[in-house]
C-alpha positions as CSV (number, residue, x, y, z in Angstrom):
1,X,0.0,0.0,0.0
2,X,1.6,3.2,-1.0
3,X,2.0,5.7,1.7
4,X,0.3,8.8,1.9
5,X,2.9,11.1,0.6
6,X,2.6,9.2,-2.8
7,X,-1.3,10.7,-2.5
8,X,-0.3,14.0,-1.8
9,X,2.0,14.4,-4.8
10,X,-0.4,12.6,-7.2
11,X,-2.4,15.4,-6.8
12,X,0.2,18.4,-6.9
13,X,1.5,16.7,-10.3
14,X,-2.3,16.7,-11.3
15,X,-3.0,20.1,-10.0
16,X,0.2,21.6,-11.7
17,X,-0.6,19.9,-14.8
18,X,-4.5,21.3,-14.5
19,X,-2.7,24.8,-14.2
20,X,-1.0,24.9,-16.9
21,X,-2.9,23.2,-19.5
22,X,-6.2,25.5,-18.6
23,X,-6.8,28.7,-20.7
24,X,-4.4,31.8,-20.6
25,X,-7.2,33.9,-18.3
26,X,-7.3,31.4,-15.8
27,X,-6.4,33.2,-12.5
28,X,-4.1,29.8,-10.9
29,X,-2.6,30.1,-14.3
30,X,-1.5,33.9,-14.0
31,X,-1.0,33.4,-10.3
32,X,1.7,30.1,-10.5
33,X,3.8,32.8,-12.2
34,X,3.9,35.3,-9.5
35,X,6.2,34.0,-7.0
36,X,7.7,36.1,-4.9
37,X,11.2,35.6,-3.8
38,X,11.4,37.3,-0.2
39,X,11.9,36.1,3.2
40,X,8.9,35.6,5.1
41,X,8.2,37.2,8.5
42,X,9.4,35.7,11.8
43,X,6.6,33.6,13.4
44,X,4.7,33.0,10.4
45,X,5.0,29.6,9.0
46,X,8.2,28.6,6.0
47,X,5.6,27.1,3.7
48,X,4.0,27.9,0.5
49,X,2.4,26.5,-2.3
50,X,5.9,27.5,-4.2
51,X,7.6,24.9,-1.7
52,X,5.2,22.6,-1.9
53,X,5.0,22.3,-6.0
54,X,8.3,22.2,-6.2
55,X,8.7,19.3,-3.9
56,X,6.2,17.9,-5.6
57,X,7.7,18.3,-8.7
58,X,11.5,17.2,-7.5
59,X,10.4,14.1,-5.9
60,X,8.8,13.0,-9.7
61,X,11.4,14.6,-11.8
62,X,14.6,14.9,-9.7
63,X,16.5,17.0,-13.1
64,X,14.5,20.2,-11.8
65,X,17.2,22.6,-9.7
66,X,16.7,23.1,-6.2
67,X,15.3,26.4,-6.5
68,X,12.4,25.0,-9.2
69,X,12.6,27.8,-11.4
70,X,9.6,28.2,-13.4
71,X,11.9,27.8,-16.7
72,X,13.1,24.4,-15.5
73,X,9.7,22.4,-15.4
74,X,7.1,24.5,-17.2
75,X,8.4,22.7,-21.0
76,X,7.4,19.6,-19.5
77,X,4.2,20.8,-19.1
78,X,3.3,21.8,-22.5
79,X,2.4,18.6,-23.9
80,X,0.0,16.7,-21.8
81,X,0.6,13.3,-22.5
82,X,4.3,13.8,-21.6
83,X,3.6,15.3,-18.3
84,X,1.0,11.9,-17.6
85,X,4.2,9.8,-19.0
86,X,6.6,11.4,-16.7
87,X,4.1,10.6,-13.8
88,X,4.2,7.0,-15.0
89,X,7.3,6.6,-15.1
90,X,8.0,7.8,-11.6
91,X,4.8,5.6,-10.8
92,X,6.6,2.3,-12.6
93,X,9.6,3.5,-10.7
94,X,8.1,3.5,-7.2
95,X,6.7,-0.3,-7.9
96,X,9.3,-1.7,-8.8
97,X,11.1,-0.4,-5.6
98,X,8.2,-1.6,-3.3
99,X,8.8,-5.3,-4.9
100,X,12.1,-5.2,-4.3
101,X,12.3,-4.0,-1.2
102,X,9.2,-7.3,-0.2
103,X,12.0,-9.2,-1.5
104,X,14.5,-8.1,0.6
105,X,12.3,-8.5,3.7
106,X,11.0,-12.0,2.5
107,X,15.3,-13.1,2.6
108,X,16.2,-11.5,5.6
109,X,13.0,-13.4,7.3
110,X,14.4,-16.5,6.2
């Protein structure tokens, strides 16, 4: 059973993907452009949906900088089935480290 972080970025990579493939007016679309790049005040809390897309999008592509500059990932977005084959292949990557890793527990029970 994947755990729930797998969940979570589904649904950024979906929501990113929404984003960019909906029509030029679309206020998400104007607004995932907008980042600002200033420190937030003290006491308030270190996360943002910036942060949190680009985990998102680091933890399915790990190529994109640590900064996740718009530059970096928005060409992967422009065709749609590449974006859903980049998800797959993350997806096809996750399995195949879930099997191996029941076959590493299944020899070290033995």
């Amino acid at each position: 059973m994947p755990e729930i972080n797998f969940f979570i970025t589904r649904q950024t990579w979906t929501y990113i993907g929404k984003i960019i493939h909906a029509s030029e007016y679309s206020i998400p679309k104007k607004l995932i452009r907008a980042w600002i790049h200033c420190p937030k005040k003290a006491g308030h809390p270190q996360s943002s949906s910036k942060k949190h897309f680009v985990t998102a999008l680091k933890i399915v592509s790990p190529e994109i900088g640590k900064q996740g500059r718009f530059q970096e990932w928005y060409g992967l977005t422009h065709d749609e089935s590449t974006w859903k084959e980049i998800f797959n292949s993350y997806l096809k990557k996750i399995q195949n480290n879930e099997v191996t890793e029941e076959m590493q527990d299944s020899m070290t029970a033995l």
